[in-house]
N, C-alpha and C positions, 0 to 999 in steps of 0.2 A: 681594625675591629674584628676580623677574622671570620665577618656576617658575610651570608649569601643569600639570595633569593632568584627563585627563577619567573618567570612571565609564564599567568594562566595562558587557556586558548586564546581568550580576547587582549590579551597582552597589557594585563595589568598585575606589576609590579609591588609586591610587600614586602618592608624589608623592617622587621622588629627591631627593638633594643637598639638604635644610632642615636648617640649622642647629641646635644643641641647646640652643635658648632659647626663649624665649616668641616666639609668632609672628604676625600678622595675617590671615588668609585670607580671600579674597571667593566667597562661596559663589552661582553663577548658573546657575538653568534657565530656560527657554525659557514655561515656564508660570506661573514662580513672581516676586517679587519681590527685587532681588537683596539679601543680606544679609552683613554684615561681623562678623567674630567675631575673640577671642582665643582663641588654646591655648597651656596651660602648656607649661613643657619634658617633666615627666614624667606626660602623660595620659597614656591610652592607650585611652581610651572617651568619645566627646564625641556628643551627642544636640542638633540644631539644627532648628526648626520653622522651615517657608519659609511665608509668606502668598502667598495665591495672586493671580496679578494677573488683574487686569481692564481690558480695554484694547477700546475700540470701536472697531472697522476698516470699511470695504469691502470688498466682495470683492478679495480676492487669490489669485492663481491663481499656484501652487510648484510646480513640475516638478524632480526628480531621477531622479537614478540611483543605487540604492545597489552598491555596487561589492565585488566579493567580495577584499577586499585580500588577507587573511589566511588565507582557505580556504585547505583542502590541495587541493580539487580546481575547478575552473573550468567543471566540468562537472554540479557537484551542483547541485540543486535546491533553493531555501531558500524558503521560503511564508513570510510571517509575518502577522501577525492582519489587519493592514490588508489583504495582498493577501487572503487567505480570503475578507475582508467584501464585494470587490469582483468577483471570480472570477462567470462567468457562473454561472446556477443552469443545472439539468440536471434535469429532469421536476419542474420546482418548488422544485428544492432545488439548495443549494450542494452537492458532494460534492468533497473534493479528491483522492480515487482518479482520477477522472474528465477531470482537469487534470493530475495526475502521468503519464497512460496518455499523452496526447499530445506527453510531451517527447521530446525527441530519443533512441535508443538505446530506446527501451520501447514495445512493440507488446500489442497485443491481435489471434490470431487471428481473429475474428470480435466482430462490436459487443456480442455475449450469455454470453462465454466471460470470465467473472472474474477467470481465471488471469492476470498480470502475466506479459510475457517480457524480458528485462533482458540485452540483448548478449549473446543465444544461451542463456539461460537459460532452462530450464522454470518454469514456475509454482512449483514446490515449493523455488526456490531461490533465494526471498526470503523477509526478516526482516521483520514488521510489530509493532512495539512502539507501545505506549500509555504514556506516563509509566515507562518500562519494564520491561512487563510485557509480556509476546508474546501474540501475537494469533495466530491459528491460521489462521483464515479470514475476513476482513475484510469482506467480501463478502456483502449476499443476493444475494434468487435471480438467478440469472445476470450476478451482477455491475450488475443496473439501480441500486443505489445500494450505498453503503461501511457501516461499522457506525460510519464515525467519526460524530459529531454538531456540523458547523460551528457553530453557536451556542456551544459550550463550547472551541474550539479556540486557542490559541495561536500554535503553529505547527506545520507540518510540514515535512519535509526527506528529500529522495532521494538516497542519495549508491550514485553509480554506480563511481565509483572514489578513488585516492586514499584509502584507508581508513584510519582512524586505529586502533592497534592492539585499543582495546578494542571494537572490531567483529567480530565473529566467529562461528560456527556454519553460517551460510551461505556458498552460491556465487558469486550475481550480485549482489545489492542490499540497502540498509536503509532499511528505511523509516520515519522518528521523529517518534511524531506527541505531542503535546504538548497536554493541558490550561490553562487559565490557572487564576489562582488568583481565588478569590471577591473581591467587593470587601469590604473588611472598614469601611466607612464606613456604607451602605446598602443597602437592599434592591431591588433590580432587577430584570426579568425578560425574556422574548422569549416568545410565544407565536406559532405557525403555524399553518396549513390549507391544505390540498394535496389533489390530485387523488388522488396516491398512498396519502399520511401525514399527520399532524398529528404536533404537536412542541411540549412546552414546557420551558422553562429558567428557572432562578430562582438566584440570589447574593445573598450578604449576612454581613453579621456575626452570628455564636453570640456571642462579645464582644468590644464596639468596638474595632477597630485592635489583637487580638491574633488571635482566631480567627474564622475565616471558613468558609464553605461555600458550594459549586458544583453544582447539582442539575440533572440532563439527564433527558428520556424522550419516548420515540417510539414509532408505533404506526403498521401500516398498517392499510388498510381494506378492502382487496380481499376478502378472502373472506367480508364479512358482504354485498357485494352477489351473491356467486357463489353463498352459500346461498339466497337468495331467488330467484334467480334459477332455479337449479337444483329449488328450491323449488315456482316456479307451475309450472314446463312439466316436471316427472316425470311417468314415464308417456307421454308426447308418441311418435308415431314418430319415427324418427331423429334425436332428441333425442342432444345429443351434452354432456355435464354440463361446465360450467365449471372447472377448478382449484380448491379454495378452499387460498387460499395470505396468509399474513402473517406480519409478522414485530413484532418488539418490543425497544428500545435501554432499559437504566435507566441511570445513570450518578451518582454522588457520590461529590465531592472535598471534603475537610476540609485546612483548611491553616492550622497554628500558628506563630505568634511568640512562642517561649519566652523569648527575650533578645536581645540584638541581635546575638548570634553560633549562636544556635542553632534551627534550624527543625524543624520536622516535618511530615508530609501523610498521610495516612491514607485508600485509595480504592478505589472500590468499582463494579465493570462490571460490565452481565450484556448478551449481543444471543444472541435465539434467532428460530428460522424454523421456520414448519410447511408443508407443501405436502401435501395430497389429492387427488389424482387417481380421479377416478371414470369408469366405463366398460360401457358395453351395461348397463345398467338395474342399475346398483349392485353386480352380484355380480361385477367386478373392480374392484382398484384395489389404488393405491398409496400409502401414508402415511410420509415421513420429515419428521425432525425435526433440526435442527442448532442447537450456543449455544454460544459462549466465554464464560466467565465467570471473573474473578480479585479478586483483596484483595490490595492493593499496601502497602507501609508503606514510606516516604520519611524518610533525617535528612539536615541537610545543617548544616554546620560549619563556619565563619568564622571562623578564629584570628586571623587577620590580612591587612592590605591584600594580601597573597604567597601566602597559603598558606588549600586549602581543601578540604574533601573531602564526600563522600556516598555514603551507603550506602543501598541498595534490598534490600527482601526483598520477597519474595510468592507467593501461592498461585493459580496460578491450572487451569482444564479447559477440556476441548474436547471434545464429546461429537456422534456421530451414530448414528443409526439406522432404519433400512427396514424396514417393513413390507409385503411383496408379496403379493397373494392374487390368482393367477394361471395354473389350471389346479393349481397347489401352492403351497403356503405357504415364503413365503424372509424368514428373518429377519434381518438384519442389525443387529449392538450393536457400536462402536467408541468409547474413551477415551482418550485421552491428559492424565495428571494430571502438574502441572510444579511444583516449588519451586524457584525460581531466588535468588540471593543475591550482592551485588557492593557491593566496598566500592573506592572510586575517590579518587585525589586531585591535585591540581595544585600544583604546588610553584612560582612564579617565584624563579628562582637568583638570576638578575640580570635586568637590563635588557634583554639581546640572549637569555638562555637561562631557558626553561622546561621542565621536568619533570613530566609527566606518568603515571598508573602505578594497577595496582589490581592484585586477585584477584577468581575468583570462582569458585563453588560450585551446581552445577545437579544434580538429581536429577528422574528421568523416568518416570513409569510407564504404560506401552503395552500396553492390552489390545484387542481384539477377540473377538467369539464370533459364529459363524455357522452356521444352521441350514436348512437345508429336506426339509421334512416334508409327508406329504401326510395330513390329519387326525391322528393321532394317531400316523401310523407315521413315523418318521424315516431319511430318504434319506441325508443327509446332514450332518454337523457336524464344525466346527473350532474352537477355542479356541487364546488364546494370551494369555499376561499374562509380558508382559516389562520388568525394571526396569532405569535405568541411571542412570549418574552423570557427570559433567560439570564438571573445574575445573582451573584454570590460573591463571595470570599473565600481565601485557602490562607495557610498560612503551615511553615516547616523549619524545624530545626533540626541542625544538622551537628553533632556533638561527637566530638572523636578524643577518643582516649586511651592514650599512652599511645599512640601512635598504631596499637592493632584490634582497635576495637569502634568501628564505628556506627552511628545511631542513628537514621532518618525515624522522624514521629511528625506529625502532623497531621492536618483535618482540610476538608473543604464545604461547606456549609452550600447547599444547590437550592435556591428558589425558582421555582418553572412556576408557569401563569399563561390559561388558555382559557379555561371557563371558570376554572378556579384556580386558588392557589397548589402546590405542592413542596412542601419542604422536604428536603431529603440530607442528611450528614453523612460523609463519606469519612470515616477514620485512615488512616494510612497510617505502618510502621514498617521498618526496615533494619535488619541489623545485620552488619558485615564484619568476620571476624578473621583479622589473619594469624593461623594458629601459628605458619612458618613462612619465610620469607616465598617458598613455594607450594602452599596450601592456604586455600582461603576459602572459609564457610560462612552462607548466606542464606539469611532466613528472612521470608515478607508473608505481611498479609497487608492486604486490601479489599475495599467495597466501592463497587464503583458501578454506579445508576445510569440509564439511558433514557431520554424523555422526548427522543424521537426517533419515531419506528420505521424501518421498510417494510413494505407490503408489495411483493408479487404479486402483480396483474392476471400473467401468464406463466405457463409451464416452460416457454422456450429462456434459450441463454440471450436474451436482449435486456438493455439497462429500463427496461420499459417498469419502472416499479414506483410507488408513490411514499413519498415520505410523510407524517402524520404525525400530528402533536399528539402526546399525554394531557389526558383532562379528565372530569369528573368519571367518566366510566371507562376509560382506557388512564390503568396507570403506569407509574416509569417501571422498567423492568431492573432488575438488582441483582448481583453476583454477590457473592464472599468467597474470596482467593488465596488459603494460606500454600506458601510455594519454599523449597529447600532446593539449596545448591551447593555443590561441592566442586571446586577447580585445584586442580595436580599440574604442575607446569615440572617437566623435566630437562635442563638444560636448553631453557631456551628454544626449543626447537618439538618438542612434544606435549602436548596439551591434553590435560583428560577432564572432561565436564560432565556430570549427571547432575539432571535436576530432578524432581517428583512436586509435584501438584495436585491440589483437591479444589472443586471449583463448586458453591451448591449456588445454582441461580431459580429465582421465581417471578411471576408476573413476564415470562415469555411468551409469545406470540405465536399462534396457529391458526389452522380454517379447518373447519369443518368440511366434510365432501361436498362436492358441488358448488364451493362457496363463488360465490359474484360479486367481486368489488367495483365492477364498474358500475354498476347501475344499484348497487344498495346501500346504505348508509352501513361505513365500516366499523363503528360500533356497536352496528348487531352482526356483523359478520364472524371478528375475530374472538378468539377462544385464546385464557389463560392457563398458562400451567406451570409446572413447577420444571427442571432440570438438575443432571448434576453434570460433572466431568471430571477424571483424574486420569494422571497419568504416568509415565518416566520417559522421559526426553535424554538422552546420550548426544555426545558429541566429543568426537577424537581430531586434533588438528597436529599434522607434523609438516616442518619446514624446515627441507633439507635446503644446499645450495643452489641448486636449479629449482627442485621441485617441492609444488605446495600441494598436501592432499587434505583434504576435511571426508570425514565419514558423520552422517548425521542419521539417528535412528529413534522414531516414538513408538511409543504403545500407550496405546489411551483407551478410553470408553466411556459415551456417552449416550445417554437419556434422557427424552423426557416422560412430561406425566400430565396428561389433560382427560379432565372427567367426561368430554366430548367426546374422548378420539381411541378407540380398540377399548372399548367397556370400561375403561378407565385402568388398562396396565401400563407398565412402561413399556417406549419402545425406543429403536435406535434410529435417528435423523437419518436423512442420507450423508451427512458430514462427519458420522460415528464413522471413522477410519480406522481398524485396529492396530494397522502396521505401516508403516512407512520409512524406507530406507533411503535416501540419495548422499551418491558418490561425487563429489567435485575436487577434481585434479588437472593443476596449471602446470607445464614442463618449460622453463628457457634452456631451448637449442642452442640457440646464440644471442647476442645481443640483438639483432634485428627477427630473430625466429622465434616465436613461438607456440605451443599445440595445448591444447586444453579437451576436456571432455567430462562430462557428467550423463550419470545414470541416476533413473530415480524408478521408485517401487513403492504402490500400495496397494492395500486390500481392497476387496471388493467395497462398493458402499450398496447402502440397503435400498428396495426398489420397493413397489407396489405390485406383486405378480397376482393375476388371475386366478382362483380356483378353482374355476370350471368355464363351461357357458354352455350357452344355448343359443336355439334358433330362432327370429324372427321370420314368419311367412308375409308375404304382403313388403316386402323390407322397400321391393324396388316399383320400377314404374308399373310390369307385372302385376297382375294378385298369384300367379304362380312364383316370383322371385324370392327367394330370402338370403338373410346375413345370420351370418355369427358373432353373438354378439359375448365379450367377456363377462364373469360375475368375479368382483372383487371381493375380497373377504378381511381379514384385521391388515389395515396400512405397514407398507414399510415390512412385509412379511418374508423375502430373500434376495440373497446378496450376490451383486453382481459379480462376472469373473476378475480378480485382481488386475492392474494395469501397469507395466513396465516399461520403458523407452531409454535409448543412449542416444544422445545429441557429441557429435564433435564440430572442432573449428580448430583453424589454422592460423594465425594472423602473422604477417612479415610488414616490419616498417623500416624504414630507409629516411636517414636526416640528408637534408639538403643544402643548397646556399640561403637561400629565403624560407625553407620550412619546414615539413618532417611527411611524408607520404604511410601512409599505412593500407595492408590490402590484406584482406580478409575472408577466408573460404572456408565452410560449413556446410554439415550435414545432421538437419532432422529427422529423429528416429531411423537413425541406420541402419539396423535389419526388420524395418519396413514390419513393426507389431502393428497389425490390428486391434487397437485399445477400444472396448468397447464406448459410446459417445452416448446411445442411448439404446432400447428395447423395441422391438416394435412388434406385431402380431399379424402374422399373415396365412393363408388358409391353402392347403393342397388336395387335388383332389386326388382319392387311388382309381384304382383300373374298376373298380366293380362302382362305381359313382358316389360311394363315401369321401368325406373332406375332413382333412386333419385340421388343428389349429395350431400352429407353430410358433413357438416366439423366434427372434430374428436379431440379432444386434448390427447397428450401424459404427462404423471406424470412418471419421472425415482425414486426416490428416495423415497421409504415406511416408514412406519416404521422401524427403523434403531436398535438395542440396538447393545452397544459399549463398552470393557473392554480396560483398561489400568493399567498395573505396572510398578511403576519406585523407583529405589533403587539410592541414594546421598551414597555417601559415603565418609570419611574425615579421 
């Protein structure tokens, strides 16, 4: 017949125009042996074992580029297992937050600030899903690693635009990160040890070639040296007590072969953090506590080579809370409990058109309770337990023609429901064109609504933040995103990508000065306003034989605009970044060697500086005593000194009889930049008894150097 067809990712097979007779096919992979079969006219279930080949070579050294033919966007980010396994480590460890932070369009304010910012996006206006199920906060403490677990990873994926319709709930980004499944053959493992954490991972079959299991857990170690620590030198003068702070990943994935058209997965996360803060000989301090935890249940259904679908449910929480004891006792308890539910399916029509489409059904429950007390008497409390509901339709098609023109269009219709109803329609369109078999141009817009909010508590970098329904006087917040891309690929081996973007979003979220959300009802605290963003995003990738280099570089600019806040001008977030440049380059020395290193570079972001002050008399216990006290004037008024840092690593691994050793050495921030972390104000006095007011920046993070060993074993 002289037909061929190859197998999607999920390894489903279409093969047009065969005749309705018995037919011959040559079944060939790349690992296997090739093998020749007959099919009747009226099968319609055929089961073929491929032997696996064995072929002695030399080295051969394969260089590609895998090419985003069929994405809607040109501009998203697609990881998959091999690149994860390769990706430099980062204090020891792979983290792919870490590698997503320096792609083009996504900043981090400061190197210790967790918060993701996503083409003028705040932090609270990204999706982070697990096989999914939503992740609330990704993040420990200050973002130095992700809750995700490289070792159990599959893949992840950034998509900045170009949304496909069943994306939705959020402003700026999604971020999809993906488990693999256990090997259902044998029993396997990966164990670590780190400077930070230790790690171990384990797969295999519950029963052979039907059920499998994928088992992850991590752990750090910081606060069993902070207690010993804290431990010998108690009592010391000016003894100043260490943090004891740690945290802990579990993770198990179960994943069945009911038949050859039907699957199931069953899975189970928990990541929690503690931090203690101890102060002036133990009678101050502070204790919070943060964990995502969910139970996922996966079906997925194979009718046929065309036609397939999957349905997700799960339960999952996000829980924090504060304990201060600090002149008075402030307690703080925050929950957000979620059942999420989504049944999705893909239809191929025909050969040029696909169908796409689902529902789905989200229920929310959002409490907080906040008190402070001084002993026994009560200053102050607030409560609030708020429920909501969440469900819609999407629906897309997917229409390609003549093989260099293709069309994503479709919608998603969002109903949210807290006090009242809210309807909201999200359009989506996408159009990819390939002018030449090495140039391909890409155009999207999209709208995409958020109907639950973050709200910082506090100014510090802790997850201590409350998430809040949209209802009658807080509504969903709304972007419109049209975004253009161009990709130049030159032999395989040279990549040139520019994108530009325009982003106008309204109904975003601020506070006026002073504002109090612990103790006031948050819909008279927060203030709306309008925003834009635009940009141009660069990104050059060459991949020679050893060596891989990516140069990634934005410029952007953004604003808001609230009739509350600087008399009603616009001004720039502290997430308006204007420049950002990072360098990532991987070298193989040899087949067991190899050196990596990345550098990265941004601008200042915007602060809140003083424009004078003045003195208070009576300040102290005194009525001779005084302070200096700052006078603030329009928010967000100058920009802090730009931040630069170079990370390298080393990594050497060795195969063995039973399994593969790998050991890994690094250093953060190499020549030891003091990047500013934050601002502070402190006071000198001169020789004649006047007192200056000075500002001051804080740098946490030095020179770093970092070990890691981790042993595979099969």
């Amino acid at each position: 017949l002289k037909s061929h067809a190859v197998s999607n990712p999920k390894g489903i097979i279409q093969l047009e125009s065969v005749v309705k007779d018995s037919a011959r096919f040559l079944l060939r992979h790349v690992s296997y042996n090739d093998k020749i079969v007959w099919i009747k006219e009226n099968e319609t279930h055929c089961t073929f074992e491929l032997v696996p080949l064995q072929v002695k070579l030399k080295n051969v050294n394969i260089s590609a580029y895998q090419r985003k033919r069929n994405s809607p966007s040109l501009s998203s980010v697609v990881l998959s297992r091999k690149d994860i396994e390769q990706l430099p480590s980062h204090f020891g460890e792979t983290d792919i937050i870490k590698i997503l932070e320096i792609q083009p369009g996504v900043i981090r304010t400061n190197e210790l600030n967790p918060a993701l910012n996503v083409r003028g996006g705040s932090g609270g206006h990204n999706s982070f899903v697990l096989d999914g199920q939503p992740i609330f906060n990704p993040n420990h403490l200050l973002g130095i690693l992700s809750t995700f677990n490289a070792d159990l990873l599959e893949s992840a994926n950034l998509v900045k635009d170009g949304y496909h319709p069943k994306l939705g709930g959020s402003l700026s980004s999604f971020i999809h990160v993906k488990n693999r499944i256990g090997n259902k053959q044998k029993l396997t493992g990966k164990m670590g040890i780190g400077l930070l954490s230790s790690r171990l991972s384990l797969e295999g079959p519950v029963v052979d070639n039907k059920v499998s299991f994928l088992f992850g857990i991590r752990r750090s170690y910081f606060d069993l040296f902070a207690k010993s620590y804290n431990k010998i030198n108690d009592g010391k003068k000016d003894f100043s007590p260490l943090p004891e702070y740690n945290f802990q990943d579990l993770q198990l994935k179960l994943h069945s072969k009911i038949n050859q058209r039907w699957f199931a997965e069953v899975e189970m996360f928990r990541s929690s953090d503690k931090l203690d803060l101890l102060k002036e000989g133990n009678d101050k301090r502070l204790i919070t506590n943060w964990s995502n935890q969910f139970v996922g249940f996966h079906v997925k259904h194979y009718s046929n080579s065309s036609f397939n679908a999957h349905f997700i449910s799960g339960l999952g929480t996000y829980k924090f809370d504060l304990n201060r004891d600090h002149n008075n006792l402030l307690r703080v308890d925050s929950k957000t409990n979620v059942w999420n539910n989504k049944l999705e399916f893909v239809q191929k029509t025909s050969e040029k058109l696909e169908t796409s489409g689902g529902v789905f059904f989200d229920l929310f429950n959002f409490q907080y309770k906040n008190k402070l007390s001084d002993t026994d008497v009560v200053l102050k409390e607030n409560n609030s337990n708020k429920n909501a509901a969440y469900c819609g339709a999407y629906v897309n098609f997917k229409y390609e023609f003549l093989k260099k023109l293709i069309f994503n269009f479709g919608g998603r219709l969002n109903y949210y429901k807290q006090d009242t109803w809210i309807n909201e329609f999200s359009p989506r369109l996408s159009c990819t064109y390939k002018m030449k078999e090495d140039l391909t141009l890409n155009l999207n817009y999209g709208v995409t609504h958020q109907f639950n909010h973050l709200l910082s508590t506090y100014g510090m970098n802790l997850p201590n933040d409350i998430w809040y329904p949209s209802n009658s006087k807080i509504p969903s917040e709304q972007a419109h995103q049209l975004a253009l891309s161009i990709e130049k690929v030159w032999a395989n081996r040279f990549v040139f990508r520019v994108s530009s973007f325009v982003k106008d979003m309204k109904n975003v979220i601020d506070y006026s000065d002073g504002t109090d959300l612990l103790f006031k009802k948050v819909e008279d605290e927060v203030l709306f306003g309008v925003g834009k963003s635009k940009g141009i995003e660069l990104e050059i990738d060459w991949n020679l034989k050893k060596l891989h280099t990516s140069l990634f570089y934005t410029l952007s600019d953004t604003w808001r605009k609230f009739e509350e806040i600087n008399n009603g001008s616009k001004f720039n977030p502290p997430y308006d970044i204007k420049h950002t440049i990072n360098f990532l380059s991987r070298f193989q020395i040899s087949d067991k060697l190899s050196c990596s290193a990345s550098w990265c570079y941004a601008s200042g972001q915007s602060v809140s500086f003083p424009i004078g002050a003045i003195v208070v008399q009576g300040a102290g216990p005194e009525i001779a005593d005084s302070e200096i006290v700052p006078i603030y004037g329009k928010r967000y008024n100058v920009r802090m000194p730009s931040t630069h840092r170079l990370d390298i690593s080393l990594k050497y691994s060795k195969t063995q009889k039973k399994g593969r050793s790998i050991f890994s050495v690094g250093v953060y921030n190499v020549y030891n930049r003091s990047n500013p972390y934050f601002i502070y104000f402190d006071t000198e006095k001169n020789e004649n008894g006047s007192r200056r007011f000075l500002p001051k920046q804080k740098a946490l993070i030095p020179f770093l150097p970092t070990i890691n060993y981790t042993y595979e074993f099969n």
